[in-house]
MARLUM-87122 format. One record per residue (C-alpha): chain; residue in three letters; y, x, z. Coordinates in Angstrom, 2 decimals, padded with zeros to 5 digits. Example, Ala and Ser with C-alpha at 12.3 -4.5 7.8 and 13.67 -1.06 7.14 Angstrom:
- A,ALA,-004.50,012.30,007.80
- A,SER,-001.06,013.67,007.14
//
This chain:
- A,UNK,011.64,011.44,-025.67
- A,UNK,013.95,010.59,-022.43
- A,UNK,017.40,009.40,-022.08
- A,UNK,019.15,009.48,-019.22
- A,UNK,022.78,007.61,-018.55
- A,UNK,025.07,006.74,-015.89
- A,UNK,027.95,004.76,-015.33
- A,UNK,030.18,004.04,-012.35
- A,UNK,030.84,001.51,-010.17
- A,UNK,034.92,-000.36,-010.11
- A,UNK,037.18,-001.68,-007.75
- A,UNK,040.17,-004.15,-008.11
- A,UNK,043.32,-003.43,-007.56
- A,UNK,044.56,-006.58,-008.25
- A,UNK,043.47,-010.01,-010.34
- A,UNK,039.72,-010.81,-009.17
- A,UNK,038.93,-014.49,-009.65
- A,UNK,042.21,-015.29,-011.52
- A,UNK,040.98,-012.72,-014.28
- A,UNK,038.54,-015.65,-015.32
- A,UNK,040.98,-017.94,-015.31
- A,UNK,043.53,-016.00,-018.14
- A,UNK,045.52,-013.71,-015.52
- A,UNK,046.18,-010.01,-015.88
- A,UNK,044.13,-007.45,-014.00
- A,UNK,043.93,-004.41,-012.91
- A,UNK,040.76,-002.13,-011.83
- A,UNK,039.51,001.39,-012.13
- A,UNK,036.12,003.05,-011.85
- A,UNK,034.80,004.81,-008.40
- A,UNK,032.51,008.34,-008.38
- A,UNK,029.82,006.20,-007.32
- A,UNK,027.19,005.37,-010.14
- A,UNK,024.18,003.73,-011.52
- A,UNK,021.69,006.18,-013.27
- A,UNK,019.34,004.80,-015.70
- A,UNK,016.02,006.79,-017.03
- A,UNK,014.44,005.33,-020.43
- A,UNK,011.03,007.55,-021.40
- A,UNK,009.20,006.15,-024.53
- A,UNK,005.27,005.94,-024.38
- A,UNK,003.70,008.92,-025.91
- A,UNK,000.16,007.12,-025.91
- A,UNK,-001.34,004.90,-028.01
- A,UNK,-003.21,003.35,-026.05
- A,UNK,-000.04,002.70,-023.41
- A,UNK,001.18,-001.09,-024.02
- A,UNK,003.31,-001.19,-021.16
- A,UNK,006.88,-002.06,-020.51
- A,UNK,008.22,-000.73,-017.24
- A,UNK,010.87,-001.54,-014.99
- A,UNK,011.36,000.65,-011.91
- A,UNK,013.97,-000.04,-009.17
- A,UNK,013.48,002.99,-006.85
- A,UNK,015.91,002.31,-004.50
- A,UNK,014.39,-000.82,-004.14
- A,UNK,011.13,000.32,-004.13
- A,UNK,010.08,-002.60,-006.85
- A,UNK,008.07,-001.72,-010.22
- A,UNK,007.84,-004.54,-012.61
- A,UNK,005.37,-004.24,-015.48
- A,UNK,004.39,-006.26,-019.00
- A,UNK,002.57,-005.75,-021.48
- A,UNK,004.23,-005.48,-024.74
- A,UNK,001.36,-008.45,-026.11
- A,UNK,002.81,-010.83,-023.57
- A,UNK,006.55,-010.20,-024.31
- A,UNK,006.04,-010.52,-027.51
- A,UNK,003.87,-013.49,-027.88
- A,UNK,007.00,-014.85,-025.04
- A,UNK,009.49,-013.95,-027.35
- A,UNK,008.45,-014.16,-030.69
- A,UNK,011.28,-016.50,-031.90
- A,UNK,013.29,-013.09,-031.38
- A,UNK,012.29,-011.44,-034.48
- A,UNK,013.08,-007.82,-035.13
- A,UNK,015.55,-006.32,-033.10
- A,UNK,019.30,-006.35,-033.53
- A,UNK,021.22,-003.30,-031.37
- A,UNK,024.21,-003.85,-033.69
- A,UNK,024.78,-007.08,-032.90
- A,UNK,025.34,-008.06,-029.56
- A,UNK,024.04,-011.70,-028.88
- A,UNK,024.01,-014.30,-026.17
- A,UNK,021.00,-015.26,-024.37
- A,UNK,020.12,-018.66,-025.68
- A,UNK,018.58,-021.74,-023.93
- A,UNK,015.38,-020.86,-024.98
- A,UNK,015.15,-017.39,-023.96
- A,UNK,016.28,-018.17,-020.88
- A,UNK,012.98,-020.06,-020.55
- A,UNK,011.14,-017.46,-021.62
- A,UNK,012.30,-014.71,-020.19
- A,UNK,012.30,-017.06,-016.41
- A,UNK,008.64,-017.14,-017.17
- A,UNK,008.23,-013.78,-017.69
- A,UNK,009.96,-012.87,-014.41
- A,UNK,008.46,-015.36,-012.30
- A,UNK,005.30,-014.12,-013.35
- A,UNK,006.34,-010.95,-011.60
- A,UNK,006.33,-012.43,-007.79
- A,UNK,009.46,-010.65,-006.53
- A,UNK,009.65,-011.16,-002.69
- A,UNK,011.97,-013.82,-001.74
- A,UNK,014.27,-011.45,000.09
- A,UNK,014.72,-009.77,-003.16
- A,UNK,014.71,-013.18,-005.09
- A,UNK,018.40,-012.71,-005.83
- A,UNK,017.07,-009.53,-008.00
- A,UNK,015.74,-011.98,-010.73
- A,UNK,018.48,-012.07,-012.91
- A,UNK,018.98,-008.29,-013.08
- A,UNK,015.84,-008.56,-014.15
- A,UNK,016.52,-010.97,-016.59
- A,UNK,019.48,-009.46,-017.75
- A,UNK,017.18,-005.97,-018.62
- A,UNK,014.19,-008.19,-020.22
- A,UNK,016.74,-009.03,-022.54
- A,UNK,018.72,-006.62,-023.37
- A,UNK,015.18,-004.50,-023.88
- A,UNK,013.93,-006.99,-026.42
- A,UNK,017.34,-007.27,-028.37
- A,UNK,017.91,-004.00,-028.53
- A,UNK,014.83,-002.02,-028.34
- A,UNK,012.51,-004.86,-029.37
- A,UNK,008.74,-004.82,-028.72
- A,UNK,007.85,-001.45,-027.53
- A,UNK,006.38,000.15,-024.90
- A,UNK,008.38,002.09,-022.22
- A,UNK,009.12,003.22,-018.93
- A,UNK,012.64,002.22,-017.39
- A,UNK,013.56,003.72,-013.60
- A,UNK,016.89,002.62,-012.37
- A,UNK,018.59,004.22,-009.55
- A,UNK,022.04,003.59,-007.98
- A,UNK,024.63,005.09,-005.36
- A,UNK,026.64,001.52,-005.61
- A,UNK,025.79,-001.14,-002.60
- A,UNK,024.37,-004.22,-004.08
- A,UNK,026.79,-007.55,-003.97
- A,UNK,029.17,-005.59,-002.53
- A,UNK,032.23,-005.86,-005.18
- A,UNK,031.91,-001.99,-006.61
- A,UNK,030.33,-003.76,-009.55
- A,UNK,026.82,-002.78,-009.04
- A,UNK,025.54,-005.13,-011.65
- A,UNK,027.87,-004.11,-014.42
- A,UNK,027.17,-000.42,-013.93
- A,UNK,023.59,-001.63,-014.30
- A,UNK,023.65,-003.73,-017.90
- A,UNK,026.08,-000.78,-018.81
- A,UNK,024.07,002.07,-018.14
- A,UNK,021.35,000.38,-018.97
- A,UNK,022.67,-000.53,-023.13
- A,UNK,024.29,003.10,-023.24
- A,UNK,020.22,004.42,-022.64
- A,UNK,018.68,001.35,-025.33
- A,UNK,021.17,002.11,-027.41
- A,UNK,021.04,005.90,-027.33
- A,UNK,016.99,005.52,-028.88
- A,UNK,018.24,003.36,-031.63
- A,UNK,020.16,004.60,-034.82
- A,UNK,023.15,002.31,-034.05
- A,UNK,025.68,004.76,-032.18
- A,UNK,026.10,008.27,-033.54
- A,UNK,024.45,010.84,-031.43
- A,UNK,023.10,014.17,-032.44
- A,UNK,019.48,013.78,-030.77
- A,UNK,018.11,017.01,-031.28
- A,UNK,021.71,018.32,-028.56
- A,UNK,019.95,019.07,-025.45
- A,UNK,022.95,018.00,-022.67
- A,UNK,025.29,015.78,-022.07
- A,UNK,026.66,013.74,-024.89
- A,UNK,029.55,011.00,-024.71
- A,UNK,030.29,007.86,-026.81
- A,UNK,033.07,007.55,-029.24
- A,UNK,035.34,004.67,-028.84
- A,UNK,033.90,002.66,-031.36
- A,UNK,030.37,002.86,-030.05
- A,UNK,031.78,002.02,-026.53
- A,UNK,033.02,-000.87,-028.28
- A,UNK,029.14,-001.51,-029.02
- A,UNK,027.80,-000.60,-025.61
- A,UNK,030.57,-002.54,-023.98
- A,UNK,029.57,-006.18,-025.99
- A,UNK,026.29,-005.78,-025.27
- A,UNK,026.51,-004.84,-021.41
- A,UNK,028.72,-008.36,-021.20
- A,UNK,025.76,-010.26,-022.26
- A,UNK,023.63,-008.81,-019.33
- A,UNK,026.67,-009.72,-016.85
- A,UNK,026.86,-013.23,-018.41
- A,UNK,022.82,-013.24,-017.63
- A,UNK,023.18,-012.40,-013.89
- A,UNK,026.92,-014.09,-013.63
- A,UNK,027.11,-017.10,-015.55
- A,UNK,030.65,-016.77,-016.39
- A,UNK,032.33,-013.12,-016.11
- A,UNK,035.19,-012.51,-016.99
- A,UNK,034.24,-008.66,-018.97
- A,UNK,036.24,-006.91,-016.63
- A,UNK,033.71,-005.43,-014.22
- A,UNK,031.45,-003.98,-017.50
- A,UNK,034.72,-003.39,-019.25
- A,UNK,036.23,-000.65,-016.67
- A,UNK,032.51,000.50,-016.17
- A,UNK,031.92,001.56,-019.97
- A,UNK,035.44,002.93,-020.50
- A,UNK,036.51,004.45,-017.04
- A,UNK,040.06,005.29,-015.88
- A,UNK,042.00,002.53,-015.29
- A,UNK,042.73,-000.27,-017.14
- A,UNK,044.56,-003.40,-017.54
- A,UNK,042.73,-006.41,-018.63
- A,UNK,043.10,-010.35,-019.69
- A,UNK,041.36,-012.56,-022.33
- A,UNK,039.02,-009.83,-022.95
- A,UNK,042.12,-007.54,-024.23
- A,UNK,042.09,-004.01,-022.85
- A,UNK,045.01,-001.82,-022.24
- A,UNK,044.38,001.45,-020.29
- A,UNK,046.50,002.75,-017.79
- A,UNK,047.85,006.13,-017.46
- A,UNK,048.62,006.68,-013.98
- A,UNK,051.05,009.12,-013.00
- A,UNK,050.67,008.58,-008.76
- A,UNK,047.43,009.63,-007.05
- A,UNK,046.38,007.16,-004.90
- A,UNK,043.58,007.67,-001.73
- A,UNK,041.81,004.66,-001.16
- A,UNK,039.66,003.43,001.66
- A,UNK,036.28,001.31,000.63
- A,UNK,034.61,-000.49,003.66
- A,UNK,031.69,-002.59,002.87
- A,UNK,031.39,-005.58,005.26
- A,UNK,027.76,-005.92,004.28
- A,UNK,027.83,-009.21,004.50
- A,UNK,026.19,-010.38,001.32
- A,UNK,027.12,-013.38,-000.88
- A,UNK,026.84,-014.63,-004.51
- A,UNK,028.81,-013.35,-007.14
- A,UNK,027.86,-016.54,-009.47
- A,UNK,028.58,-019.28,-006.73
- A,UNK,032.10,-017.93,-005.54
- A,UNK,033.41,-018.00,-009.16
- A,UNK,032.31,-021.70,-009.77
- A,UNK,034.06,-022.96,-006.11
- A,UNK,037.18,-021.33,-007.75
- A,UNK,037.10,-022.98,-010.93
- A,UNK,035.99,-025.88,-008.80
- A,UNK,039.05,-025.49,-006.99
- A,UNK,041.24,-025.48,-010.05
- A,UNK,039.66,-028.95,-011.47
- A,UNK,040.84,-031.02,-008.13
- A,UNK,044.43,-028.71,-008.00
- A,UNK,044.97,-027.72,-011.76
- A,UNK,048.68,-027.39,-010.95
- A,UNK,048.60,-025.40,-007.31
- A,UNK,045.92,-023.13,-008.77
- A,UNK,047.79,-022.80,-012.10
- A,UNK,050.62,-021.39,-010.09
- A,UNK,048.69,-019.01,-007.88
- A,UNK,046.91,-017.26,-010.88
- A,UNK,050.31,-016.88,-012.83
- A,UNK,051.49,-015.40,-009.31
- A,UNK,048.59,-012.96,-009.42
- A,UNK,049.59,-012.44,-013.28
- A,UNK,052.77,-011.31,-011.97
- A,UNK,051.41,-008.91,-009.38
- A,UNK,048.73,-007.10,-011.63
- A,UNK,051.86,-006.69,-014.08
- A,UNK,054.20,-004.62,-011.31
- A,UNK,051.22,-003.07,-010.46
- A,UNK,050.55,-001.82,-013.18
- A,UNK,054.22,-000.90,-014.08
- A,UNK,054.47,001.14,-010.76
- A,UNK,051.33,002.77,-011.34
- A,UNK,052.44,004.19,-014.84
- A,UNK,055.93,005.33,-013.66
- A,UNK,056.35,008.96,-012.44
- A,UNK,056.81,009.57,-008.76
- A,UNK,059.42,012.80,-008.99
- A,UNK,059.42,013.59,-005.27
- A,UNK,058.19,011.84,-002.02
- A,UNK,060.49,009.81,-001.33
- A,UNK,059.79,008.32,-004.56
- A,UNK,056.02,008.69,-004.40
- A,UNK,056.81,006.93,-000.63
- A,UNK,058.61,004.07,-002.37
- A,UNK,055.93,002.92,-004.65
- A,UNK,053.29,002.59,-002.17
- A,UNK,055.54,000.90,000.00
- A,UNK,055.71,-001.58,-002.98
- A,UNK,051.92,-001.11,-003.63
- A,UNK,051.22,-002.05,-000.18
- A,UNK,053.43,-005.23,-000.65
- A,UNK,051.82,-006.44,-003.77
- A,UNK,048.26,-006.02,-002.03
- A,UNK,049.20,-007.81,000.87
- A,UNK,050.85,-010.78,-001.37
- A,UNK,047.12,-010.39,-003.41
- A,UNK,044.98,-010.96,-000.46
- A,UNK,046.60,-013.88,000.57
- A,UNK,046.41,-015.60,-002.84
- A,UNK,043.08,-014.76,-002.86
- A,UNK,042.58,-016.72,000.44
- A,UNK,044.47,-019.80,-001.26
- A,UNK,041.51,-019.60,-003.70
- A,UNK,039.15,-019.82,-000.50
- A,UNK,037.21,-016.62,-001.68
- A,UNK,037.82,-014.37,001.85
- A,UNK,035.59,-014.31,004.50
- A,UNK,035.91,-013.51,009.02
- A,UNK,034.40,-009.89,008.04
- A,UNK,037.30,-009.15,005.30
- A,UNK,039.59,-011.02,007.53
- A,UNK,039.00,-008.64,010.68
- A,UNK,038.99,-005.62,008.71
- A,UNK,042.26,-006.71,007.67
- A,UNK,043.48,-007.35,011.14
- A,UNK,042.10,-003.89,012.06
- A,UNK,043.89,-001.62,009.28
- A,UNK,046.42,-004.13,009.77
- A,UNK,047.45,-002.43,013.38
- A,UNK,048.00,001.08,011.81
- A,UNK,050.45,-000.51,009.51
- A,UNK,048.01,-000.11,006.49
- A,UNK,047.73,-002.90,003.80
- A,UNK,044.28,-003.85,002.54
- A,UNK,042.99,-006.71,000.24
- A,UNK,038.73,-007.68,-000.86
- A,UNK,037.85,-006.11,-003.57
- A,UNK,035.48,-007.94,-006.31
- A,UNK,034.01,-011.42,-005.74
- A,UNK,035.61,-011.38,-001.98
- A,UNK,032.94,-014.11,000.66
- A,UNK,032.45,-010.71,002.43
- A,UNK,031.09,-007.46,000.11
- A,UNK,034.16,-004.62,-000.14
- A,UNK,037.84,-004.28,001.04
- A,UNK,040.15,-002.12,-000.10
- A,UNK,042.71,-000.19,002.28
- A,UNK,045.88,002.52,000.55
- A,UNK,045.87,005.48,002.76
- A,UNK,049.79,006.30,001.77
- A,UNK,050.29,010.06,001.44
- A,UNK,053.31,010.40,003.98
- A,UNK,052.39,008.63,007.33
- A,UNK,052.15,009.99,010.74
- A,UNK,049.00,011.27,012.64
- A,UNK,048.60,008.01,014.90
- A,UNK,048.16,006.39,011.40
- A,UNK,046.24,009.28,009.81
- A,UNK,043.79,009.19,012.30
- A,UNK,042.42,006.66,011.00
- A,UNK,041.55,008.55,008.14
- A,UNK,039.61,010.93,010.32
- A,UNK,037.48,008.27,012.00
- A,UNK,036.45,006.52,008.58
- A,UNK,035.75,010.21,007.40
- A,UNK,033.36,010.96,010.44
- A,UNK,031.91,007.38,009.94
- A,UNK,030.90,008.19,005.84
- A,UNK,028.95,011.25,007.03
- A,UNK,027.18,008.86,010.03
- A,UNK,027.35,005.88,007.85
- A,UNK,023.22,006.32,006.54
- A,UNK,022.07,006.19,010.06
- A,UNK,021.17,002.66,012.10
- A,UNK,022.55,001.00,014.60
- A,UNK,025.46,003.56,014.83
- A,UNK,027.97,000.87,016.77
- A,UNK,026.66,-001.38,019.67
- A,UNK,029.69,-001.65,021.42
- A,UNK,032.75,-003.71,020.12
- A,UNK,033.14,-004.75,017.09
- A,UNK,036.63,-003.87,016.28
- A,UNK,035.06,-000.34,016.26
- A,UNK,032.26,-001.09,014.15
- A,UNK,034.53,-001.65,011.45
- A,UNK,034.09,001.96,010.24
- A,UNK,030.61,002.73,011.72
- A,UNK,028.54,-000.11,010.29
- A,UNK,030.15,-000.34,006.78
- A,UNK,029.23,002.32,004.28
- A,UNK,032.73,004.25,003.27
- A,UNK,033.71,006.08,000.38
- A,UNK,037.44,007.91,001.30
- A,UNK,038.31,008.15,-002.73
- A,UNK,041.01,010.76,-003.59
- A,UNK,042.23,008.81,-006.76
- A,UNK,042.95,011.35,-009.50
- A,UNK,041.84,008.82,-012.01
- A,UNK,039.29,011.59,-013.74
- A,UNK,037.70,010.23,-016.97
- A,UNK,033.94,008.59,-015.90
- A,UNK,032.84,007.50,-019.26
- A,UNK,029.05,006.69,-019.60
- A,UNK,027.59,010.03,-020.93
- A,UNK,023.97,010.28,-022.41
- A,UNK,021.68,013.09,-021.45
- A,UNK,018.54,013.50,-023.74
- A,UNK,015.66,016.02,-023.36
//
């Protein structure tokens, strides 16, 4: 038997970094998505368990003997109960990657890794399988690439054990109900807390249940957004860790507990009218122009607390200084230290300003080729970044489970 999921990559609107921290935030999924591909062994004489990352162009392989001689303190599976890593399966499951001699450019793929040994064993527990992973999201870019990863990734080890409530014999499509969501959602967490030390739930959170949503403490509230909003995504490529920018924050907040309090109850305050505007109707243009006007405001005032927490970078900085000249407001998305920015296209603007909706447009359908800029690079802004112009209808992209 094969399963196949998906689930999509996020952005934030508003909150990164103070999320951790107890603040209110706001994100909501992206048509881009992570596909994963589970295929049980059909042969007894198969002992294999296999991870492949095509777009990566990486196979990892054990056999089911090792893991489990690794691992044995495990026991029997438990899909219903989602569980932390411990200290000593950390160990173990370190030993079982390293044994795998991932290239050092790729070294920072380890903990994916990890994260899937783990979840595989926990959920699945000692059998042999084949797992092939493939993704439309930019790695350590901020679209949550890793969450759509453990998420996907639980929806398809869950989906082969008898802990949700599928129909396996439907041929299609299938969705989760809420409550096994709820399941899937706990147990994706513990792969982000694997590759992330300390998440804060939000990236897996909007990942498993789609739309928008408001988050803090782990609460959920989802958003029902009466405003489309078009949103341009420009990846900066420059790559950082996810892991090491959420430690200088909280690093940040032990030497200035009360300067850092104080920004994070400012973002608070931000997700909140954010999320206020977003909910209330926009009856005619004028209207609809109003709230992105405050939308645009509220971005602007997010991006620069986000700099007091010393998370931006000279690539987000001259994309906003770019944008910044057609009057459009933009703010990082995700972890910030370069990765994703996020620009509002407002609806009503004039063509000098909408033109720059036709270059990032011309620049997606360009954006797979090389060395597409070598001139300035105030115009390399939209060439060398790969762009996703998002026409926000906030459409439901809940994980869905396909099984043949």
């Amino acid at each position: 038997m094969e399963v196949k999921t998906r689930a999509p990559g996020k952005i934030i609107l508003a909150g990164e970094h103070a999320v951790v921290h107890g603040s209110t935030a706001i994100a909501a999924c992206i048509d881009l998505y992570t596909y994963v591909s589970l295929r049980s062994s059909l042969s007894e004489n198969d002992d294999t368990l296999k991870l492949h990352l095509k777009d990566m162009e990486l196979e990892f392989s054990w056999s089911i003997g090792r893991i489990k001689e690794t691992l044995s303190h495990l026991g029997s599976p438990f899909p219903s109960t989602p569980t932390s890593c411990t200290i000593e399966s950390i160990r173990c499951i370190a030993a079982l990657v390293e044994e795998q001699n991932i290239p050092e450019a790729k070294i920072g793929l380890a903990t994916g890794v990890s994260a899937f040994l783990w979840l595989y064993t926990s959920i699945q527990g000692f059998k042999p399988a084949t797992v092939v992973v493939t993704s439309d999201l930019p790695l350590g870019a901020g679209l949550g690439s890793s969450a759509a990863f453990c998420v996907a990734l639980s929806a398809a080890l869950l989906g082969f054990s008898d802990s949700v409530s599928l129909d396996k014999k439907h041929q299609g499509w299938l969705t989760y109900g809420d409550s096994d969501l709820d399941l899937l959602n706990k147990w994706a967490f513990e792969g982000e807390k694997l590759i992330h030390g300390k998440p804060s739930g939000l990236d897996n959170t909007v990942s498993t249940y789609g739309k928008i949503i408001k988050f803090k403490s782990g609460s959920l509230t989802r958003i029902k957004s009466n405003m489309p909003l078009k949103m341009l995504i420009t990846n900066t490529k420059v790559g950082r860790n996810t892991k090491a920018l959420v430690a200088g924050v909280t690093e940040r907040t032990f030497r200035h507990p009360d300067v850092m309090g104080s920004v994070f109850n400012a973002v608070d305050s931000i997700s909140k009218e954010l999320s206020v505007i977003l909910e209330s109707p926009a009856l005619d243009d004028l209207s609809k122009t109003e709230k992105e006007e405050k939308l645009e405001e509220l971005m602007e005032m997010n991006q620069g607390l986000l700099q007091c927490m010393g998370v931006s970078h000279a690539s987000i900085e001259t994309v906003l200084r770019t944008t910044l000249k057609y009057k459009l407001a933009s703010k990082l998305t995700g972890a910030g230290g370069g990765g994703c920015v996020l620009t509002l296209l407002p609806s009503c603007r004039n063509s000098k300003e909408m033109s720059v909706n036709q270059q990032s447009e011309n620049a997606y359908r360009n954006s797979h080729s090389t060395c597409l800029c070598k001139h300035s690079h105030l115009c390399s802004i939209f060439l060398y970044s790969v762009l996703c112009l998002l026409d926000y209808n906030y459409q439901c992209y809940q994980e869905q489970l396909l099984i043949k």
